[in-house]
C-alpha positions as CSV (number, residue, x, y, z in Angstrom):
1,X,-31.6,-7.1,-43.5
2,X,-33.4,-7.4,-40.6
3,X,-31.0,-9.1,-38.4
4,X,-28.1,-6.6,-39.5
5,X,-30.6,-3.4,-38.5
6,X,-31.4,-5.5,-35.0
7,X,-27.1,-5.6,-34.5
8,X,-26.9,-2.1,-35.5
9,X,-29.6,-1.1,-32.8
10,X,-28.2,-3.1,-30.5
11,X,-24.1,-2.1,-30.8
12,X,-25.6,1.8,-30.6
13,X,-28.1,1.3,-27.7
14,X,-25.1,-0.2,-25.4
15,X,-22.9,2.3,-26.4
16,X,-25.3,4.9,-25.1
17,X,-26.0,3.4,-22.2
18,X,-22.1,2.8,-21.1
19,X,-21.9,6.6,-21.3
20,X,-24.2,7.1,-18.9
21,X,-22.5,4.9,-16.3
22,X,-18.9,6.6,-16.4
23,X,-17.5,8.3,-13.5
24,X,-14.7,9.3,-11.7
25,X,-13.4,8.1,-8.4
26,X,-10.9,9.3,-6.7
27,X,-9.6,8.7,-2.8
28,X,-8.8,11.5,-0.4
29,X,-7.4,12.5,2.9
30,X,-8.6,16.4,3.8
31,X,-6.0,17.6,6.5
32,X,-8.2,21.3,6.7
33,X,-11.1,21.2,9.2
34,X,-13.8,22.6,6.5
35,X,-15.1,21.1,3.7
36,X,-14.2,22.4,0.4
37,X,-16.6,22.7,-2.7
38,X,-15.3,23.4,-6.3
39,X,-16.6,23.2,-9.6
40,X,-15.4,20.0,-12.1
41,X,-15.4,20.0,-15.5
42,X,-15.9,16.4,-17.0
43,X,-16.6,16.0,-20.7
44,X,-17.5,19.1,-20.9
45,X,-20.3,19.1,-18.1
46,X,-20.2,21.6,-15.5
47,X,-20.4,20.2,-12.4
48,X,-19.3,20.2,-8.6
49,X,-17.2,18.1,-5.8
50,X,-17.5,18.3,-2.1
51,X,-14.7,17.3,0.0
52,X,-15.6,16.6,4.0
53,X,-13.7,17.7,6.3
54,X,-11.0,15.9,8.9
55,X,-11.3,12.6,6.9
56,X,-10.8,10.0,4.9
57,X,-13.0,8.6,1.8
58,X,-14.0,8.3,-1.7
59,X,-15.8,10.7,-3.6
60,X,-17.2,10.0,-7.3
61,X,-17.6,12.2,-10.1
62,X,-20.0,11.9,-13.0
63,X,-18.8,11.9,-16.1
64,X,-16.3,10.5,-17.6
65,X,-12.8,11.6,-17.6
66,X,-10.3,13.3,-17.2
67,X,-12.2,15.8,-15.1
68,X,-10.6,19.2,-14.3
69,X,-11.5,20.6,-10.5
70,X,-10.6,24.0,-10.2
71,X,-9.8,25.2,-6.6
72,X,-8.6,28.6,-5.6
73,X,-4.7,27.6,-5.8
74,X,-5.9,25.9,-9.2
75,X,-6.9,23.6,-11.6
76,X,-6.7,19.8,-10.9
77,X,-6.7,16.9,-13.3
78,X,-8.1,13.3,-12.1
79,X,-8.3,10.3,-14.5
80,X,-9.8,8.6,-11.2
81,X,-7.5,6.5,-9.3
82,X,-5.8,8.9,-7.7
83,X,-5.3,9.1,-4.1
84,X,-5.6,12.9,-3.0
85,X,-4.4,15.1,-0.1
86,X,-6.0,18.2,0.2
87,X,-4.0,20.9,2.7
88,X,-4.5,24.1,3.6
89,X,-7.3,24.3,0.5
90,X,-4.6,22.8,-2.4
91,X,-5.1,19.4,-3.9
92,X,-1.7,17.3,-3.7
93,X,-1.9,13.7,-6.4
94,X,-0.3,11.4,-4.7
């Protein structure tokens, strides 16, 4: 009984803990010479994303996906994978 109760701990203990690391990367390129802020939704946590400006990189999101980024032209879902070009303040999937 006390081995089963052990596997039980264990099995729900990793399963926390694996929910903790998820997140959401996505690559971009921002054409627009300003950064750009906007909230995310990811599993239901409120969140947000920064996007420099003039360049090229990575950006993770916490959470786990899909995450929904809503921008002024509006809203954007990312699985993470996607490679991103943000112009003239829109979000293009590529």
């Amino acid at each position: 009984m006390k081995t089963k109760l052990a596997a039980v701990t264990l099995v729900a203990s990793l399963l926390a803990s694996s929910a903790a690391w998820a997140a959401v990367t996505v690559r971009y390129y921002n054409r627009d010479s300003r950064d750009h802020s906007w909230s995310v939704v990811c599993s239901g946590v409120k969140t947000s994303v920064t996007f420099g400006k003039s360049q090229t990189a990575s950006v993770t999101i916490q959470g786990s996906g899909p995450c929904s980024v809503k921008t002024d032209a509006g809203t954007v879902v990312l699985k993470g994978g996607e490679d991103l070009e943000i112009k003239d303040g829109r979000i293009l999937v590529k």
